[in-house]
C-alpha positions in Angstrom: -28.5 19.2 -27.1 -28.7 19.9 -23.3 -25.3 21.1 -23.5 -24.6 24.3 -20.8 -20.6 24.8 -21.4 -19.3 25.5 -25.3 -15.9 25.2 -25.9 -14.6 26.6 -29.5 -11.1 26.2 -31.0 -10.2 29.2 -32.8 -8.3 29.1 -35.7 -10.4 27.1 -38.1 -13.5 27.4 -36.3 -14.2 30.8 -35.3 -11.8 32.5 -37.5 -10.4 31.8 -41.2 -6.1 32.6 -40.5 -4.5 30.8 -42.9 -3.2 34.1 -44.3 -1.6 35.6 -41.2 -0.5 32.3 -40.0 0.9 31.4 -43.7 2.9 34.4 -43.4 4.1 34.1 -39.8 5.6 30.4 -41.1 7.0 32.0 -43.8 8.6 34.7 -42.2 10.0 32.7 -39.0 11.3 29.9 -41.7 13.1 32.5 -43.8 14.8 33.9 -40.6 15.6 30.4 -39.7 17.8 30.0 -43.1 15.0 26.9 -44.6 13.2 27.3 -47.4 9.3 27.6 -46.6 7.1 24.4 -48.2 3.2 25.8 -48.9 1.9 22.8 -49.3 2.9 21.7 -45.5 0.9 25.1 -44.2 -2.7 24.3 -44.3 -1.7 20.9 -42.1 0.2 23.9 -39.9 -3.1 25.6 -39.0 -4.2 24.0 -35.4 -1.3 22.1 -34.1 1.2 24.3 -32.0 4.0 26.1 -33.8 6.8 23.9 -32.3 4.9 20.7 -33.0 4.4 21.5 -36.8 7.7 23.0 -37.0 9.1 20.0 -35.9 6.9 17.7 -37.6 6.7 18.9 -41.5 10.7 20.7 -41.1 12.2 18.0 -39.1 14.1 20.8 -37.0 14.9 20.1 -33.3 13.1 21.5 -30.4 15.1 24.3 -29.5 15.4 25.5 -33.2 11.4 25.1 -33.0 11.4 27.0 -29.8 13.1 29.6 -32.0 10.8 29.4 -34.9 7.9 29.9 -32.5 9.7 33.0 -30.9 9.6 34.5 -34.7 6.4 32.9 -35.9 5.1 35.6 -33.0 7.1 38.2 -33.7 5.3 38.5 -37.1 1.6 37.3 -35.6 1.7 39.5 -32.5 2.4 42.6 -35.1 0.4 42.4 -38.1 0.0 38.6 -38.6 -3.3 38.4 -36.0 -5.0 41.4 -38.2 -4.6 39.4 -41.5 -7.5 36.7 -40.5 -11.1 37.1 -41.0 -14.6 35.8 -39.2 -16.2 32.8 -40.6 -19.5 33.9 -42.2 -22.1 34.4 -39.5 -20.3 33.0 -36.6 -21.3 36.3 -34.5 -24.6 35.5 -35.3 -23.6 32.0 -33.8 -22.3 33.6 -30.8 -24.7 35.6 -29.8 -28.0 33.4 -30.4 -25.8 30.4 -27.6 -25.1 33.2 -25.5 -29.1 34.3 -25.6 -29.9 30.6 -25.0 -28.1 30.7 -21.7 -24.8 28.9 -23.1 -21.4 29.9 -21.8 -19.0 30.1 -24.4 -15.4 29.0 -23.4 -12.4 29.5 -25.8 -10.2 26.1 -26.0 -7.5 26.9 -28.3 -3.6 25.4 -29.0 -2.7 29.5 -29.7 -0.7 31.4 -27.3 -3.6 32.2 -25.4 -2.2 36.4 -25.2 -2.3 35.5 -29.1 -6.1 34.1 -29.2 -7.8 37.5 -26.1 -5.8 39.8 -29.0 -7.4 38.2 -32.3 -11.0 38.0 -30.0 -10.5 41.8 -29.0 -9.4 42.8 -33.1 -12.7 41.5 -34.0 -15.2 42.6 -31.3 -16.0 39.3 -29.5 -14.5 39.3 -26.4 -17.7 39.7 -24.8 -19.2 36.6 -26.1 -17.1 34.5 -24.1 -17.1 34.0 -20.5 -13.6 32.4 -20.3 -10.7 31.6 -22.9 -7.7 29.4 -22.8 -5.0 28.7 -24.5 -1.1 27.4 -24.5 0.9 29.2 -21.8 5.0 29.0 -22.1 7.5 30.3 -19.2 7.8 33.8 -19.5 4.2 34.3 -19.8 4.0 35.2 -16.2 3.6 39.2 -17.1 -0.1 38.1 -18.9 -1.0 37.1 -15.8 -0.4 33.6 -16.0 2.2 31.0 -14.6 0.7 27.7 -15.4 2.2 26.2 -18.4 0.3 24.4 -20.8 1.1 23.3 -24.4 -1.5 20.5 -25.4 -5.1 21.1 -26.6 -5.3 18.3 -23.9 -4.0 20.8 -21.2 -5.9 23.8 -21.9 -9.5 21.5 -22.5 -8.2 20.0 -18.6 -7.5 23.7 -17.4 -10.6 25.1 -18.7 -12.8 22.3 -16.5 -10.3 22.7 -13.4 -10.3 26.8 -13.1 -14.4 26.7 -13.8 -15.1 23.5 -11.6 -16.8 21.8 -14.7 -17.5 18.7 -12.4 -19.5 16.9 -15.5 -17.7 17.5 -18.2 -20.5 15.5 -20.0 -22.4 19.0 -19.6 -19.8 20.7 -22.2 -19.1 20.2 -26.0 -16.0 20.6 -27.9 -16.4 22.6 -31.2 -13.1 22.4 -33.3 -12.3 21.7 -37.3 -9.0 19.4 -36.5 -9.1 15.6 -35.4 -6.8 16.6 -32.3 -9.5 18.6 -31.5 -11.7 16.2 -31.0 -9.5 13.6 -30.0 -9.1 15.6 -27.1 -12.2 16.5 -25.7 -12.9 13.0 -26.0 -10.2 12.2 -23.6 -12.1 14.4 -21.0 -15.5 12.5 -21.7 -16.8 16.3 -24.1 -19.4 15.5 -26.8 -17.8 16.7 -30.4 -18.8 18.8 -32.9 -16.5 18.7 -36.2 -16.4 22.2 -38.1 -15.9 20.5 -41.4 -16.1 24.0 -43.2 -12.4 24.9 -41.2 -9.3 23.4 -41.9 -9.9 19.8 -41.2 -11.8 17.6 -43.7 -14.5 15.3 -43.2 -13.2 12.8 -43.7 -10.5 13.6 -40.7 -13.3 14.8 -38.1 -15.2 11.1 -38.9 -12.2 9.3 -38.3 -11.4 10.9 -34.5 -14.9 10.0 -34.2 -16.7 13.5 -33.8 -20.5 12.8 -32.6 -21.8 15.0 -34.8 -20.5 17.4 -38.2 -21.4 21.3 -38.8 -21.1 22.2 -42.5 -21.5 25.7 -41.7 -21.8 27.9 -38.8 -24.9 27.9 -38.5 -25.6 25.0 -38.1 -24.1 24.9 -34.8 -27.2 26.5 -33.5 -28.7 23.3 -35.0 -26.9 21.2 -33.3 -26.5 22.8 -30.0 -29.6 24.6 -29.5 -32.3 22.3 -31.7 -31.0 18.8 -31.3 
């Protein structure tokens, strides 16, 4: 694959959260007064907090908006440290980065959120650029653009680093919506059907091609 710009998602794909973020919904639901549902989690990994709040709770936006403001207060504390690295994804890393590849982050996390789990594990230096939702208020991280899609932060990522051929970069992510879109922006796919997602999800958004396991990723990218 003569692919030179790699954009990852994070949660799912890079990093196994479902703990910390399992306990960040838990804790902003009980402060909220409604009773936490576990089997609506797993579907909460990817999406934005609001959006899945929303979604699986049926709450309105600003008692989302709310729900987000706690879901951090937990994640930006101890939630972020309770996640682990997918088995050999460093390994990934740093074999695309010898190949010349520039690794972007492309994530729907608060993108203060994502730089802080990236730091926690040592790999901020594998990625020459990293993205994610903004809100107002976020100005003091050094940022006033607001974004809250996937669909922004795939269209800010190609804006701020003049990606003129977008056909140049691929989209590694383990949800449909991730691939859904960086289809919009004309990104080949790669579904991480070892995340969150299930095959069967990552066929039907129509993913070009599916990675079992981290390593195959250098498969894909480097030996197709």
């Amino acid at each position: 694959m003569e692919k030179r710009y790699i954009f990852f998602d994070l949660d799912g794909t890079l990093t196994d959260s479902y703990e910390g973020i399992c306990r960040s919904f838990e804790y902003a639901l009980n402060r909220l007064g409604i009773e936490p549902k576990p089997e609506t989690f797993r579907e909460c990994v990817g999406p934005s907090v609001v959006e899945s709040l929303m979604k699986y709770y049926g709450v309105s936006e600003e008692t989302a908006a709310e729900g987000l403001r706690l879901f951090r207060e937990y994640y930006e504390t101890r939630g972020y440290s309770e996640n682990r690295l997918y088995p050999d994804i460093e390994n990934v890393l740093k074999t695309l980065n010898a190949h010349g590849k520039k690794l972007m982050v492309a994530t729907a996390k608060p993108e203060h959120m994502a730089k802080q789990v990236l730091e926690h594990f040592g790999l901020s230096d594998q990625f020459c650029f990293v993205a994610g939702i903004t809100f107002e208020g976020n100005q003091r991280f050094g940022d006033s653009e607001i974004r809250s899609t996937k669909e922004d932060v795939i269209n800010y990522i190609l804006k701020t680093n003049d990606i003129l051929d977008p056909e140049n970069a691929v989209m590694v992510g383990d949800r449909g919506s991730d691939i859904t879109a960086a289809r919009r922006f004309g990104l080949q796919t790669i579904g991480a059907a070892y995340g969150y997602g299930s095959r069967e999800e990552l066929t039907a958004a129509e993913a070009d091609y599916i990675a079992e396991d981290p390593m195959q990723l250098i498969e894909i990218i480097v030996q197709s």
